[in-house]
C-alpha positions as CSV (number, residue, x, y, z in Angstrom):
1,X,-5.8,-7.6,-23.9
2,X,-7.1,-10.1,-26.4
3,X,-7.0,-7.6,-29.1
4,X,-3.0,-8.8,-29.1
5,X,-3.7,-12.2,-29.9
6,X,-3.9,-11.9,-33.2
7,X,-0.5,-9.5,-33.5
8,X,3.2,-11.6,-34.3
9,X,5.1,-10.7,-31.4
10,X,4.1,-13.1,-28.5
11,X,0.9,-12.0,-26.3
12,X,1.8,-12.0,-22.8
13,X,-0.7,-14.6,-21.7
14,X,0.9,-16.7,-23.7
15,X,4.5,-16.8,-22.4
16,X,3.9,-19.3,-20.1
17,X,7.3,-20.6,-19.9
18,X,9.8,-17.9,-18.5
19,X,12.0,-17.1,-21.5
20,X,15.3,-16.2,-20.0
21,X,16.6,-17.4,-17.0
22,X,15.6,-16.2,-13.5
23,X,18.2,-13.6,-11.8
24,X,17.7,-15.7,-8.8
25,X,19.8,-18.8,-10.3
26,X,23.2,-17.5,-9.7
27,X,23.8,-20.0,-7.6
28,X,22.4,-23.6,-7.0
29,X,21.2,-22.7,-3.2
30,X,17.4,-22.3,-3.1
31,X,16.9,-18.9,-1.5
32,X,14.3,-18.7,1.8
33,X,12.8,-15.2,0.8
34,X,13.6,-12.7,-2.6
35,X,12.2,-9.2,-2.6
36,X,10.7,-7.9,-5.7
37,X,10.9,-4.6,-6.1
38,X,8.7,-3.7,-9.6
39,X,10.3,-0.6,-11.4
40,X,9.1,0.6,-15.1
41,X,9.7,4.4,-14.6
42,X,12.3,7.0,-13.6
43,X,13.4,9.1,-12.1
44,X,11.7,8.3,-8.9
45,X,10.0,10.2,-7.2
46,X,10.9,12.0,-3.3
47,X,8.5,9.9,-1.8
48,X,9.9,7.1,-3.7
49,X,13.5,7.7,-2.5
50,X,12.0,7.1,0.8
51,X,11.2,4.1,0.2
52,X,14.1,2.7,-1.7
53,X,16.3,3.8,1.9
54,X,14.1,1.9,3.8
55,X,14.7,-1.3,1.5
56,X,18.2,-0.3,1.4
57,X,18.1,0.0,5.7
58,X,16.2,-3.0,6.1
59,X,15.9,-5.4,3.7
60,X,18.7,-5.3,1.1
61,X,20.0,-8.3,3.3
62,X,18.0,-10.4,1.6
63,X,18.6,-11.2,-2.6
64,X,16.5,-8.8,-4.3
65,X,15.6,-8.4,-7.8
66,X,13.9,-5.4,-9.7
67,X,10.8,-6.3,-11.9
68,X,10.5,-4.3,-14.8
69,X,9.5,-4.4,-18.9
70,X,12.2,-5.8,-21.0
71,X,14.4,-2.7,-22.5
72,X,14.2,-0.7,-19.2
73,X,17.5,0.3,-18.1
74,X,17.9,0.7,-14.3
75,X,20.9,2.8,-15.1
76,X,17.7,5.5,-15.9
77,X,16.6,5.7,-11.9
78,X,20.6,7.6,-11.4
79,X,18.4,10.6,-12.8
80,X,16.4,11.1,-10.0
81,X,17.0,14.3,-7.7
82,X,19.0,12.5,-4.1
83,X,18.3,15.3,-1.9
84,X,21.3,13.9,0.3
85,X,24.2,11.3,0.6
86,X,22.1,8.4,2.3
87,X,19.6,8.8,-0.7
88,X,22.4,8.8,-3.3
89,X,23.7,5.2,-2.0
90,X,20.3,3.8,-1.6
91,X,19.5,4.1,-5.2
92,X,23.4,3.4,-6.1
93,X,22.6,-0.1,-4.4
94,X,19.1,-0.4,-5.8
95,X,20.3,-0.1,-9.7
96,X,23.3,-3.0,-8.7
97,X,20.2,-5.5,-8.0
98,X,19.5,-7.9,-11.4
99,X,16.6,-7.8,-13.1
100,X,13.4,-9.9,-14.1
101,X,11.9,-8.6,-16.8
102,X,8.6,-9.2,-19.0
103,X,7.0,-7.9,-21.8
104,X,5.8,-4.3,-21.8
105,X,2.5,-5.0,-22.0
106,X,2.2,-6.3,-18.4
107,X,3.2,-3.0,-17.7
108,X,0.9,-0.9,-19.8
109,X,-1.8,-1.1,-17.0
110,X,-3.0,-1.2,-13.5
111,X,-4.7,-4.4,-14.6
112,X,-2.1,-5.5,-17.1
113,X,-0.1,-5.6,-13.8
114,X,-2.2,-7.2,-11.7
115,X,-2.7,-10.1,-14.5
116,X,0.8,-10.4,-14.8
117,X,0.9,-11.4,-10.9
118,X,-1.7,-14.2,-11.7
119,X,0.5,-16.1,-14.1
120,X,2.7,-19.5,-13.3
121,X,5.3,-17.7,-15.6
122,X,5.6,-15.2,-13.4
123,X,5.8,-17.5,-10.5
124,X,8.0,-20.2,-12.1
125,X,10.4,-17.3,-12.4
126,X,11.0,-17.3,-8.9
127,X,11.1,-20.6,-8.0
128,X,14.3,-20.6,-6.1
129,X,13.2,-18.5,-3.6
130,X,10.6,-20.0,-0.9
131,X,9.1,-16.9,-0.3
132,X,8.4,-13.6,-2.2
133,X,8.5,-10.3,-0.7
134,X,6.4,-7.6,-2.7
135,X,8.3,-4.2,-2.3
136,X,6.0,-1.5,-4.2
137,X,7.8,1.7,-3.9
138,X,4.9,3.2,-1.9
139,X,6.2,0.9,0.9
140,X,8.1,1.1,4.2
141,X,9.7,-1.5,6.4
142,X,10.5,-0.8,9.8
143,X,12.0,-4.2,10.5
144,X,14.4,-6.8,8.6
145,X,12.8,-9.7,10.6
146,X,10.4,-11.8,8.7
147,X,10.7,-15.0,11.0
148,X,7.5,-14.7,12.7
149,X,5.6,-14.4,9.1
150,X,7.8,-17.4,7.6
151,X,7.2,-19.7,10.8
152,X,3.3,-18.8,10.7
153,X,2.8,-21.2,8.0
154,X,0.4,-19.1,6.3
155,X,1.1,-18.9,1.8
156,X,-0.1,-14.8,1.6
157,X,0.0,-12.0,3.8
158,X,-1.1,-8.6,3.0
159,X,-1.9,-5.5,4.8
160,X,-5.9,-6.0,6.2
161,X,-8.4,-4.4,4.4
162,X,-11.7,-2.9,6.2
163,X,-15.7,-3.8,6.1
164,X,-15.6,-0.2,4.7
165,X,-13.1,1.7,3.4
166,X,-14.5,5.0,4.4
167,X,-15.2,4.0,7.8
168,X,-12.6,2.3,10.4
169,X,-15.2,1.7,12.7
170,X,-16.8,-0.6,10.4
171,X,-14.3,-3.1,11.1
172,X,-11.6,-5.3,9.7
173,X,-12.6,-7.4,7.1
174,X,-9.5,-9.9,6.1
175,X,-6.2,-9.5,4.6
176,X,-4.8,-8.5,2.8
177,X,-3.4,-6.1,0.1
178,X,-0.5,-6.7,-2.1
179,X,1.6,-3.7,-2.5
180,X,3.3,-5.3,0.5
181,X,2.8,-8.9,0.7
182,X,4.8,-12.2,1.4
183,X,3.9,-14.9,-0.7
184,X,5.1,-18.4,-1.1
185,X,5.7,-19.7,-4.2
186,X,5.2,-23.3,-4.7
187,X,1.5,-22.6,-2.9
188,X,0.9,-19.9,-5.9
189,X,2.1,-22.2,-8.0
190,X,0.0,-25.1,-7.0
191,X,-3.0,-23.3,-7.1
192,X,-2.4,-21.5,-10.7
193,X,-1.4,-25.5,-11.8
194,X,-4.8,-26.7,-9.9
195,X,-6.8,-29.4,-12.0
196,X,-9.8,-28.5,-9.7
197,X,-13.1,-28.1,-11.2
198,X,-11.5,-29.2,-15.0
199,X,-10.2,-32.5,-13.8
200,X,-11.0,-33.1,-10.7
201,X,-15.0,-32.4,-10.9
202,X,-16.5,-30.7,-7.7
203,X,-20.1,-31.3,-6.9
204,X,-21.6,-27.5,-6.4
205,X,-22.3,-28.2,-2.8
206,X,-18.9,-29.1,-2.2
207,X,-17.7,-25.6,-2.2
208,X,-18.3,-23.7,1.1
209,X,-19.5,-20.1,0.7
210,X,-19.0,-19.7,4.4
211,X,-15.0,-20.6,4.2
212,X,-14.6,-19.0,1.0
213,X,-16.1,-15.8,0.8
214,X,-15.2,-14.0,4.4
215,X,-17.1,-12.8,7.0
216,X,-20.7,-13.0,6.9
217,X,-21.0,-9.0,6.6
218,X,-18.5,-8.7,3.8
219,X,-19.6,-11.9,1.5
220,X,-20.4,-11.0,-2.3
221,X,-24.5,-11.1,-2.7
222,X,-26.3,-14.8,-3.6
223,X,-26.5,-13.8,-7.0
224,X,-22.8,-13.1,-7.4
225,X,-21.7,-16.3,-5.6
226,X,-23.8,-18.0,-8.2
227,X,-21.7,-16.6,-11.0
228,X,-18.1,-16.9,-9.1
229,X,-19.0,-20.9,-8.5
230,X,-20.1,-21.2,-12.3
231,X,-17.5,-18.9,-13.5
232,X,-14.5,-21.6,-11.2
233,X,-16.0,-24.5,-13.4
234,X,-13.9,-22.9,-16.4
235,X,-10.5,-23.7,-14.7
236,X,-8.2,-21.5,-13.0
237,X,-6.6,-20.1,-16.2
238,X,-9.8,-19.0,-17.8
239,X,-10.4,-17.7,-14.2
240,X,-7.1,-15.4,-14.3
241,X,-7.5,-14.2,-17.7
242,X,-11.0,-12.5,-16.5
243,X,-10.9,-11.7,-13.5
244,X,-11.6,-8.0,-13.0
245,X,-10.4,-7.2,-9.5
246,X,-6.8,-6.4,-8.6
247,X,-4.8,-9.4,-8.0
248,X,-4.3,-9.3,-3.9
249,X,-8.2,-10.3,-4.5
250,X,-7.6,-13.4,-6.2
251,X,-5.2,-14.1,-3.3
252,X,-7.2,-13.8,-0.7
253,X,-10.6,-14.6,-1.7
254,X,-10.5,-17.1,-4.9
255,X,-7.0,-18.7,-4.6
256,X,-8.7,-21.4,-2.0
257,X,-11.3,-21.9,-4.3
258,X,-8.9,-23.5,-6.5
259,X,-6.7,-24.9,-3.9
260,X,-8.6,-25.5,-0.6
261,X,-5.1,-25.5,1.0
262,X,-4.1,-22.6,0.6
263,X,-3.6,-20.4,3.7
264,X,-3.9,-16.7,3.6
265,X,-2.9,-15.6,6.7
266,X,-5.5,-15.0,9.8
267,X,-6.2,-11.2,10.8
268,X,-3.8,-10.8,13.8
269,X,-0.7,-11.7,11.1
270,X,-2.3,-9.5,8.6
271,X,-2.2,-6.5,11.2
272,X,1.8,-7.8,12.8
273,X,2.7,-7.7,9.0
274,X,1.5,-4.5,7.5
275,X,-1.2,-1.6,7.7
276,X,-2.5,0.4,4.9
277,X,-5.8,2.4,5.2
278,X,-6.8,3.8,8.9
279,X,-3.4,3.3,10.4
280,X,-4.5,4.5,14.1
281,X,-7.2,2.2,13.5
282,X,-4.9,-0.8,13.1
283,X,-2.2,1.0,15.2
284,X,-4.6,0.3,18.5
285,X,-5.9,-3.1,17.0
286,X,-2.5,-4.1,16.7
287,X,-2.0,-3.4,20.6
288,X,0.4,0.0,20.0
289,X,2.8,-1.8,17.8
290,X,4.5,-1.1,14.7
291,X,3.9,-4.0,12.4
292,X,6.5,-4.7,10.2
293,X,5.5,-2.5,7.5
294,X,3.1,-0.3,5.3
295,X,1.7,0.6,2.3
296,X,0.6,3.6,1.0
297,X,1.6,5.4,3.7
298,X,1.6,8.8,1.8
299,X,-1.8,8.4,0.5
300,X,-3.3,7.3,3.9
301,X,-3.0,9.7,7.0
302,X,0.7,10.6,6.0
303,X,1.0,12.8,9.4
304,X,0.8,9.3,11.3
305,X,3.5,8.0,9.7
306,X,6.3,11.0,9.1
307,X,7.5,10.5,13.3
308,X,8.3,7.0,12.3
309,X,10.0,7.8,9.3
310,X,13.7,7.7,11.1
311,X,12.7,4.1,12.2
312,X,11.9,3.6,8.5
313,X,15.3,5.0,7.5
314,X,17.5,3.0,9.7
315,X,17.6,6.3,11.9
316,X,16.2,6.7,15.0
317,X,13.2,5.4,16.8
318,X,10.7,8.6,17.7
Protein backbone atom coordinates (compact mmCIF):
# COMPACT_ATOMS: atom_id res chain seq x y z
CA UNK A 1 0.00 0.00 0.00
CA UNK A 2 2.84 2.46 0.34
CA UNK A 3 3.38 2.56 -3.22
CA UNK A 4 0.22 5.21 -3.01
CA UNK A 5 1.96 7.51 -0.93
CA UNK A 6 3.50 9.25 -3.29
CA UNK A 7 0.09 9.49 -5.72
CA UNK A 8 -2.23 13.06 -5.27
CA UNK A 9 -5.35 11.64 -4.27
CA UNK A 10 -5.28 11.04 -0.45
CA UNK A 11 -3.74 7.46 0.71
CA UNK A 12 -6.10 5.77 2.87
CA UNK A 13 -3.81 5.60 5.91
CA UNK A 14 -3.80 8.89 5.88
CA UNK A 15 -7.49 9.90 6.28
CA UNK A 16 -7.41 9.92 9.69
CA UNK A 17 -10.15 12.20 10.23
CA UNK A 18 -13.59 10.85 8.87
CA UNK A 19 -14.30 13.12 5.89
CA UNK A 20 -17.99 13.25 5.72
CA UNK A 21 -20.21 12.84 8.50
CA UNK A 22 -21.23 9.51 10.01
CA UNK A 23 -24.78 8.09 8.92
CA UNK A 24 -25.20 7.34 12.50
CA UNK A 25 -25.64 11.26 13.41
CA UNK A 26 -29.23 11.68 12.36
CA UNK A 27 -30.10 12.33 15.50
CA UNK A 28 -28.31 13.60 18.76
CA UNK A 29 -29.17 10.17 20.78
CA UNK A 30 -25.97 8.01 21.15
CA UNK A 31 -27.09 4.68 19.81
CA UNK A 32 -26.33 1.34 22.21
CA UNK A 33 -25.35 -1.05 19.17
CA UNK A 34 -25.11 -0.23 14.96
CA UNK A 35 -24.75 -3.17 12.65
CA UNK A 36 -22.28 -2.85 9.92
CA UNK A 37 -23.05 -4.67 7.15
CA UNK A 38 -19.77 -4.16 4.54
CA UNK A 39 -21.06 -4.32 0.83
CA UNK A 40 -18.68 -3.42 -2.31
CA UNK A 41 -20.26 -5.86 -4.92
CA UNK A 42 -23.54 -6.88 -6.49
CA UNK A 43 -25.68 -8.60 -7.22
CA UNK A 44 -25.42 -10.83 -4.27
CA UNK A 45 -25.17 -13.97 -4.27
CA UNK A 46 -28.09 -16.94 -3.13
CA UNK A 47 -26.22 -17.66 -0.22
CA UNK A 48 -25.95 -14.00 0.34
CA UNK A 49 -29.71 -13.42 0.16
CA UNK A 50 -29.80 -15.70 3.03
CA UNK A 51 -28.08 -13.82 4.93
CA UNK A 52 -29.46 -10.47 4.26
CA UNK A 53 -33.24 -12.20 5.49
CA UNK A 54 -31.77 -13.22 8.51
CA UNK A 55 -30.48 -9.44 9.24
CA UNK A 56 -33.72 -8.34 7.90
CA UNK A 57 -35.64 -11.16 10.54
CA UNK A 58 -33.49 -10.40 13.34
CA UNK A 59 -31.58 -7.54 13.51
CA UNK A 60 -32.93 -4.76 11.28
CA UNK A 61 -34.29 -3.50 14.74
CA UNK A 62 -31.35 -2.07 15.47
CA UNK A 63 -29.79 1.24 13.17
CA UNK A 64 -27.82 -0.33 10.61
CA UNK A 65 -25.54 1.10 8.09
CA UNK A 66 -23.89 -0.55 4.92
CA UNK A 67 -20.05 -0.08 4.55
CA UNK A 68 -18.89 0.24 1.18
CA UNK A 69 -16.20 2.31 -1.29
CA UNK A 70 -17.24 5.70 -2.01
CA UNK A 71 -19.24 5.67 -5.62
CA UNK A 72 -20.97 2.27 -4.87
CA UNK A 73 -24.55 2.60 -5.38
CA UNK A 74 -26.64 0.24 -3.18
CA UNK A 75 -29.38 0.78 -5.71
CA UNK A 76 -26.90 -1.97 -7.74
CA UNK A 77 -27.79 -4.97 -5.09
CA UNK A 78 -31.87 -4.64 -6.73
CA UNK A 79 -30.02 -6.73 -9.57
CA UNK A 80 -29.72 -9.74 -7.77
CA UNK A 81 -31.95 -12.84 -8.65
CA UNK A 82 -34.81 -12.89 -5.23
CA UNK A 83 -35.92 -16.38 -5.75
CA UNK A 84 -39.16 -15.39 -3.65
CA UNK A 85 -41.16 -12.49 -1.97
CA UNK A 86 -39.45 -12.59 1.54
CA UNK A 87 -36.08 -12.26 -0.34
CA UNK A 88 -37.30 -9.38 -2.47
CA UNK A 89 -38.18 -7.26 0.85
CA UNK A 90 -35.15 -8.20 2.61
CA UNK A 91 -32.90 -6.61 0.06
CA UNK A 92 -35.70 -3.74 -0.59
CA UNK A 93 -34.95 -2.96 3.31
CA UNK A 94 -31.27 -3.61 3.04
CA UNK A 95 -30.60 -0.91 0.09
CA UNK A 96 -32.97 1.80 2.39
CA UNK A 97 -30.12 1.54 5.17
CA UNK A 98 -27.42 4.77 4.75
CA UNK A 99 -24.19 4.36 4.00
CA UNK A 100 -20.51 4.77 5.35
CA UNK A 101 -18.20 4.84 2.82
CA UNK A 102 -14.30 4.98 2.33
CA UNK A 103 -11.92 5.06 -0.30
CA UNK A 104 -11.73 2.17 -2.72
CA UNK A 105 -8.64 1.15 -1.90
CA UNK A 106 -9.67 -0.32 1.56
CA UNK A 107 -11.59 -2.39 -0.62
CA UNK A 108 -9.14 -3.62 -3.14
CA UNK A 109 -8.02 -6.40 -0.78
CA UNK A 110 -8.50 -8.96 1.84
CA UNK A 111 -5.86 -7.16 3.70
CA UNK A 112 -6.69 -3.63 2.46
CA UNK A 113 -9.92 -4.66 4.45
CA UNK A 114 -8.63 -5.85 7.32
CA UNK A 115 -6.27 -2.57 7.59
CA UNK A 116 -9.12 -0.52 7.12
CA UNK A 117 -10.72 -2.15 10.48
CA UNK A 118 -7.47 -1.16 12.37
CA UNK A 119 -7.90 2.57 11.79
CA UNK A 120 -9.38 5.39 14.52
CA UNK A 121 -11.05 6.81 11.33
CA UNK A 122 -12.85 4.03 10.82
CA UNK A 123 -13.78 3.90 14.48
CA UNK A 124 -14.29 7.58 15.10
CA UNK A 125 -16.95 7.11 12.35
CA UNK A 126 -19.06 5.25 14.60
CA UNK A 127 -18.75 6.84 17.56
CA UNK A 128 -22.36 7.27 18.34
CA UNK A 129 -22.99 3.94 18.66
CA UNK A 130 -21.63 2.02 21.94
CA UNK A 131 -21.24 -1.06 20.28
CA UNK A 132 -20.57 -2.35 16.73
CA UNK A 133 -22.08 -5.34 15.25
CA UNK A 134 -20.03 -6.91 12.33
CA UNK A 135 -22.63 -8.38 9.81
CA UNK A 136 -20.36 -10.11 6.95
CA UNK A 137 -22.80 -11.44 4.43
CA UNK A 138 -21.58 -15.04 5.12
CA UNK A 139 -23.38 -14.62 8.49
CA UNK A 140 -26.57 -15.78 10.20
CA UNK A 141 -28.29 -14.68 13.37
CA UNK A 142 -30.72 -16.81 14.97
CA UNK A 143 -31.54 -14.24 17.71
CA UNK A 144 -32.10 -10.30 18.03
CA UNK A 145 -31.05 -10.46 21.74
CA UNK A 146 -27.60 -9.08 22.31
CA UNK A 147 -28.16 -8.28 26.12
CA UNK A 148 -26.20 -11.05 27.57
CA UNK A 149 -23.06 -9.97 25.24
CA UNK A 150 -23.61 -6.05 26.13
CA UNK A 151 -23.96 -6.81 30.03
CA UNK A 152 -20.73 -9.17 29.85
CA UNK A 153 -18.58 -6.33 29.92
CA UNK A 154 -16.18 -7.73 27.60
CA UNK A 155 -14.85 -4.88 24.36
CA UNK A 156 -14.68 -7.95 21.46
CA UNK A 157 -16.34 -11.00 20.80
CA UNK A 158 -15.83 -13.32 17.95
CA UNK A 159 -16.61 -16.67 16.96
CA UNK A 160 -13.72 -19.10 18.83
CA UNK A 161 -11.10 -20.33 16.91
CA UNK A 162 -9.37 -23.89 17.44
CA UNK A 163 -5.64 -25.17 18.63
CA UNK A 164 -5.98 -26.58 15.14
CA UNK A 165 -8.00 -25.84 12.45
CA UNK A 166 -7.96 -29.23 10.94
CA UNK A 167 -8.65 -30.98 14.03
CA UNK A 168 -11.72 -30.15 16.61
CA UNK A 169 -10.36 -32.40 18.91
CA UNK A 170 -7.39 -30.35 19.38
CA UNK A 171 -9.29 -27.93 21.31
CA UNK A 172 -10.45 -24.42 21.58
CA UNK A 173 -8.02 -21.94 21.53
CA UNK A 174 -9.66 -18.30 22.25
CA UNK A 175 -11.97 -16.07 20.37
CA UNK A 176 -12.54 -14.92 18.28
CA UNK A 177 -13.06 -14.19 14.54
CA UNK A 178 -14.45 -11.11 13.07
CA UNK A 179 -16.82 -11.82 10.31
CA UNK A 180 -19.23 -11.77 13.19
CA UNK A 181 -18.12 -9.83 16.10
CA UNK A 182 -19.44 -7.18 18.65
CA UNK A 183 -17.06 -4.57 19.38
CA UNK A 184 -17.13 -1.60 21.45
CA UNK A 185 -15.93 1.41 20.23
CA UNK A 186 -14.54 3.77 22.64
CA UNK A 187 -12.27 0.51 23.83
CA UNK A 188 -11.03 0.28 20.02
CA UNK A 189 -10.59 3.54 20.10
CA UNK A 190 -8.52 3.86 23.23
CA UNK A 191 -6.34 1.31 22.31
CA UNK A 192 -5.64 2.68 18.47
CA UNK A 193 -5.07 6.36 20.51
CA UNK A 194 -2.72 4.30 23.13
CA UNK A 195 0.50 6.35 24.07
CA UNK A 196 1.93 2.94 25.35
CA UNK A 197 5.33 2.02 24.61
CA UNK A 198 5.90 5.77 22.66
CA UNK A 199 5.00 7.83 25.67
CA UNK A 200 4.46 5.96 28.25
CA UNK A 201 7.79 3.69 28.18
CA UNK A 202 7.29 0.00 29.36
CA UNK A 203 10.17 -1.86 30.83
CA UNK A 204 10.42 -5.33 28.59
CA UNK A 205 9.60 -7.32 31.64
CA UNK A 206 6.59 -5.50 32.10
CA UNK A 207 4.74 -7.16 29.46
CA UNK A 208 3.34 -10.63 30.29
CA UNK A 209 3.74 -13.26 27.55
CA UNK A 210 1.58 -15.54 29.72
CA UNK A 211 -1.56 -12.93 29.60
CA UNK A 212 -0.91 -11.85 26.26
CA UNK A 213 -0.24 -14.47 24.03
CA UNK A 214 -3.00 -17.34 24.96
CA UNK A 215 -2.84 -20.65 26.05
CA UNK A 216 0.32 -22.17 26.68
CA UNK A 217 -0.08 -24.65 23.61
CA UNK A 218 -1.11 -21.96 21.14
CA UNK A 219 1.64 -19.10 22.08
CA UNK A 220 3.81 -17.74 19.07
CA UNK A 221 7.54 -19.46 19.52
CA UNK A 222 10.37 -17.37 21.88
CA UNK A 223 11.82 -16.02 18.91
CA UNK A 224 8.61 -14.51 17.56
CA UNK A 225 7.57 -12.99 20.87
CA UNK A 226 10.97 -11.36 20.77
CA UNK A 227 10.05 -9.57 17.55
CA UNK A 228 6.21 -8.82 18.56
CA UNK A 229 7.61 -7.05 21.97
CA UNK A 230 10.28 -5.08 19.88
CA UNK A 231 8.03 -4.57 16.98
CA UNK A 232 5.05 -2.80 20.06
CA UNK A 233 7.96 -0.34 20.89
CA UNK A 234 7.10 1.42 17.42
CA UNK A 235 3.59 2.53 18.62
CA UNK A 236 0.40 1.19 17.84
CA UNK A 237 0.18 3.02 14.41
CA UNK A 238 3.33 1.72 13.04
CA UNK A 239 1.97 -1.56 14.55
CA UNK A 240 -1.35 -1.39 12.35
CA UNK A 241 0.23 -0.35 9.29
CA UNK A 242 2.37 -3.81 9.30
CA UNK A 243 0.76 -6.06 10.70
CA UNK A 244 0.26 -9.02 8.45
CA UNK A 245 -2.56 -11.09 10.04
CA UNK A 246 -6.22 -10.42 9.47
CA UNK A 247 -7.50 -7.95 11.74
CA UNK A 248 -9.78 -10.19 14.35
CA UNK A 249 -6.00 -11.09 15.25
CA UNK A 250 -5.02 -7.82 16.32
CA UNK A 251 -8.22 -7.90 18.35
CA UNK A 252 -7.77 -10.63 20.16
CA UNK A 253 -4.13 -11.11 20.61
CA UNK A 254 -2.26 -7.54 20.28
CA UNK A 255 -5.03 -5.01 21.20
CA UNK A 256 -4.12 -5.72 25.13
CA UNK A 257 -0.67 -5.19 24.37
CA UNK A 258 -1.46 -1.76 23.68
CA UNK A 259 -4.18 -1.40 26.11
CA UNK A 260 -3.91 -3.85 29.06
CA UNK A 261 -7.62 -3.15 29.56
CA UNK A 262 -9.01 -4.29 27.04
CA UNK A 263 -11.31 -7.31 27.38
CA UNK A 264 -11.79 -9.78 24.65
CA UNK A 265 -14.33 -11.80 25.77
CA UNK A 266 -13.59 -15.29 27.82
CA UNK A 267 -14.31 -18.63 25.79
CA UNK A 268 -17.78 -19.63 27.13
CA UNK A 269 -19.13 -15.95 25.51
CA UNK A 270 -17.05 -16.60 22.50
CA UNK A 271 -19.00 -20.04 22.02
CA UNK A 272 -22.90 -18.25 23.38
CA UNK A 273 -21.97 -15.61 20.65
CA UNK A 274 -21.06 -17.31 17.56
CA UNK A 275 -19.49 -20.62 15.93
CA UNK A 276 -17.53 -20.80 12.79
CA UNK A 277 -15.30 -23.86 12.10
CA UNK A 278 -16.37 -27.44 13.61
CA UNK A 279 -19.87 -26.42 14.50
CA UNK A 280 -20.81 -29.94 16.25
CA UNK A 281 -17.70 -29.36 17.94
CA UNK A 282 -18.82 -26.19 19.49
CA UNK A 283 -22.54 -27.30 19.16
CA UNK A 284 -21.70 -29.93 22.20
CA UNK A 285 -19.14 -27.45 23.92
CA UNK A 286 -21.73 -25.01 23.92
CA UNK A 287 -24.11 -27.55 26.01
CA UNK A 288 -26.69 -28.25 22.71
CA UNK A 289 -27.37 -24.58 22.19
CA UNK A 290 -27.63 -22.42 19.39
CA UNK A 291 -25.35 -19.44 20.07
CA UNK A 292 -26.47 -16.43 18.77
CA UNK A 293 -24.95 -16.75 15.45
CA UNK A 294 -22.35 -17.92 12.74
CA UNK A 295 -19.98 -17.36 10.32
CA UNK A 296 -19.17 -19.05 7.38
CA UNK A 297 -21.72 -21.36 7.75
CA UNK A 298 -21.60 -22.39 4.00
CA UNK A 299 -17.97 -23.03 3.91
CA UNK A 300 -18.00 -25.05 7.21
CA UNK A 301 -20.13 -28.32 7.48
CA UNK A 302 -23.10 -26.47 5.57
CA UNK A 303 -25.37 -29.78 6.22
CA UNK A 304 -25.26 -28.82 10.05
CA UNK A 305 -26.59 -25.72 9.55
CA UNK A 306 -29.41 -25.98 6.53
CA UNK A 307 -32.19 -27.58 9.47
CA UNK A 308 -31.70 -24.29 11.31
CA UNK A 309 -32.00 -22.25 8.44
CA UNK A 310 -35.97 -21.51 9.20
CA UNK A 311 -34.77 -20.33 12.73
CA UNK A 312 -32.29 -18.16 10.72
CA UNK A 313 -35.15 -16.78 8.53
CA UNK A 314 -37.58 -15.83 11.14
CA UNK A 315 -39.38 -19.24 10.17
CA UNK A 316 -39.65 -22.03 12.13
CA UNK A 317 -37.58 -23.63 14.70
CA UNK A 318 -36.53 -27.45 13.33
Amino acid sequence: MSSREGRGDRHPWDQGKVQSKSALEKDSEAHSVAVVIPVWRSPLSEDELLSVRSWWAHLSSYPTVLLAPQGFDPQTLAASETPDEPSRNALEALIRQPVESFEPSWFESRQSYNHLLMTEGFYRRFEKAGHLLIFQLDCLAFSGDLGPFLDAETDYVGAPWFLDPQRAEAGLSRIGNGGLSLRRVDAALAVLTSQRYRQQPVPWLGTRPGQLFGPISDRPSWRRRARILREIRRGVPWYCRHYGQNEDHFWSDRAPLFDPDFRPAPLPIGLAFAFERFPRYCWHRNGSQLPFGCHAWTKFDRDFWTPWLPRALGERTP
